[in-house]
Backbone as JSON, one array per atom type, in Angstrom:
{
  "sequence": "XXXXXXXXXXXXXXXXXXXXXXXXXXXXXXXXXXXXXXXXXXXXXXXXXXXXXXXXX",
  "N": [[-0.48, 13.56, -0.51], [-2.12, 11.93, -2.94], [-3.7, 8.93, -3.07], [-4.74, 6.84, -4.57], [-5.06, 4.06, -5.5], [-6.05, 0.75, -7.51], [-6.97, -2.18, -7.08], [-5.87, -4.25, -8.79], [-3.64, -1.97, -9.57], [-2.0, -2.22, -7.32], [-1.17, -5.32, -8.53], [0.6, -5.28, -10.36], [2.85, -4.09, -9.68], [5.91, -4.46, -8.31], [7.38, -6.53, -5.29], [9.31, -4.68, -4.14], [8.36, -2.52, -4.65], [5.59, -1.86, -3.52], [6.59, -2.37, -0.97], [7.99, 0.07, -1.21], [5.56, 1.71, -1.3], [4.29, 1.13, 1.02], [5.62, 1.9, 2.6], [5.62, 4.87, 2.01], [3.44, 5.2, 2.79], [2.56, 4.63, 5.42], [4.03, 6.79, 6.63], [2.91, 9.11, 5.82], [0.62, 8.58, 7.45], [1.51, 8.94, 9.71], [2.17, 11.83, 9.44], [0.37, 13.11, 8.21], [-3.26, 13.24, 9.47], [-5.36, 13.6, 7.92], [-6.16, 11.75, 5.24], [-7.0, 9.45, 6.64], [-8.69, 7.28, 6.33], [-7.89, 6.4, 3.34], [-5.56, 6.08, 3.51], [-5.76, 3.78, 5.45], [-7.19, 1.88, 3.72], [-5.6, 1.74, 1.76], [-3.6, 0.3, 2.9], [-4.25, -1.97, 3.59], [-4.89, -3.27, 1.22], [-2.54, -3.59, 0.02], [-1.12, -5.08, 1.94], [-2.98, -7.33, 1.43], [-2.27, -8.02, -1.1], [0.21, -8.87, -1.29], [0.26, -10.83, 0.87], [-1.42, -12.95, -0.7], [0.69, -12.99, -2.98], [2.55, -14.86, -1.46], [5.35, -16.2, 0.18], [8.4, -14.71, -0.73], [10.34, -15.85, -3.36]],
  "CA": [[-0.33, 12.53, -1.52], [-3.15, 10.89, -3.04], [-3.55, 7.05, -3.16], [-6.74, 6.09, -5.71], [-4.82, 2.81, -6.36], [-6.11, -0.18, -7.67], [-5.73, -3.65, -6.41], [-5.24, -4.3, -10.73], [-2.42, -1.23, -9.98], [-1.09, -3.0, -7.16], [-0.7, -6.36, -8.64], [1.38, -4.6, -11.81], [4.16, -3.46, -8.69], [7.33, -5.45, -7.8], [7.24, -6.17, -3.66], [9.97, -3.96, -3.37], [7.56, -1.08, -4.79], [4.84, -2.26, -2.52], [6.79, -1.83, 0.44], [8.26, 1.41, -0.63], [4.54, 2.34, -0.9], [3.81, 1.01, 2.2], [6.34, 3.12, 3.77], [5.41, 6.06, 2.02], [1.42, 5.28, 3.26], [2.63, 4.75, 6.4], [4.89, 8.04, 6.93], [1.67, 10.21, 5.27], [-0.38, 8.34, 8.01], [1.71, 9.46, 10.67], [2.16, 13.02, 9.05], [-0.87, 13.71, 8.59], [-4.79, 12.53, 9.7], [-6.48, 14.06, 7.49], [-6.6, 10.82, 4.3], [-6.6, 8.12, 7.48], [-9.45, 6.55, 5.92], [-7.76, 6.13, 2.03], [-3.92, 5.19, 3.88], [-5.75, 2.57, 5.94], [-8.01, 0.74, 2.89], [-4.28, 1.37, 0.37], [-2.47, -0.29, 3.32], [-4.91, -3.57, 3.73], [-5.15, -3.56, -0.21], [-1.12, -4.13, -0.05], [-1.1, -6.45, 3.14], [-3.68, -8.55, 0.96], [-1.33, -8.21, -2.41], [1.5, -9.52, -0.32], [-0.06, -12.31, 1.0], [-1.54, -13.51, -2.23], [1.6, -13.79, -3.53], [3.04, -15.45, -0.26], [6.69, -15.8, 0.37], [9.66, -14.45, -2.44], [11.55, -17.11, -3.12]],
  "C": [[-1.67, 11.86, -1.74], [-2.89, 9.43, -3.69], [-4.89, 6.64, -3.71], [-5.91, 4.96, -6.32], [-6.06, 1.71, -6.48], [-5.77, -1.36, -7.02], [-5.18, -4.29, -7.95], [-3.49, -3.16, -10.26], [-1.83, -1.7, -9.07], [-0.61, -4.18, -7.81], [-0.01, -6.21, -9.92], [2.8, -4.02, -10.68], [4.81, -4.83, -8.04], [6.8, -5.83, -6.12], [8.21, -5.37, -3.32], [9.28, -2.54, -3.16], [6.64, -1.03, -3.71], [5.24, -2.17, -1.18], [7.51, -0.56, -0.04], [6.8, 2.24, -0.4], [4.03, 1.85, 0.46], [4.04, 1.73, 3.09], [6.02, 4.21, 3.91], [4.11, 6.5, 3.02], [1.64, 5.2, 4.77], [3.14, 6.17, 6.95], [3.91, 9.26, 6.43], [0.75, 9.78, 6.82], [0.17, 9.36, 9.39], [2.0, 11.24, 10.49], [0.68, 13.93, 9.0], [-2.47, 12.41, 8.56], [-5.57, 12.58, 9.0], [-7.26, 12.68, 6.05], [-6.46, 9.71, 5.15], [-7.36, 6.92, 6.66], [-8.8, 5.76, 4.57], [-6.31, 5.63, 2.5], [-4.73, 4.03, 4.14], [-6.07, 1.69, 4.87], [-6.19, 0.5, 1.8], [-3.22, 0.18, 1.51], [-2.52, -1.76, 3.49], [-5.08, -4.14, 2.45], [-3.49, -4.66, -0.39], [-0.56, -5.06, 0.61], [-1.55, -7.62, 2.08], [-2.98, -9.08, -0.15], [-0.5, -8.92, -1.86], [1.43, -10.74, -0.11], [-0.62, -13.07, 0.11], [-0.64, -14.16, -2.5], [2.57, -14.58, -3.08], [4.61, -15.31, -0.71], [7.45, -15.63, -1.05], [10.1, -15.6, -2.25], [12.68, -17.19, -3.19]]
}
């Protein structure tokens, strides 16, 4: 799977999308090693989106 997001294309995604991509980025990480570098930066991009927009209400 490739992940060339945006932090512009995250902040256009719901948080429910955001954590299904988190899941997905996570379940690629543990599948395979080989994009560790492009899961880890999509996964701190989405941590940071998250907290931005602090708690749902």
């Amino acid at each position: 799977m490739n992940f060339n997001l945006t932090r512009n294309d995250l902040a256009t995604k719901s948080a429910s999308q955001l954590a299904a991509l988190f899941q997905q980025a996570s379940n690629t990480v543990a599948a395979r090693q080989a994009d560790l570098a492009s899961v880890q930066s999509l996964l701190a991009m989405i941590a940071q989106e998250l907290g931005r927009r602090g708690p749902a209400p």
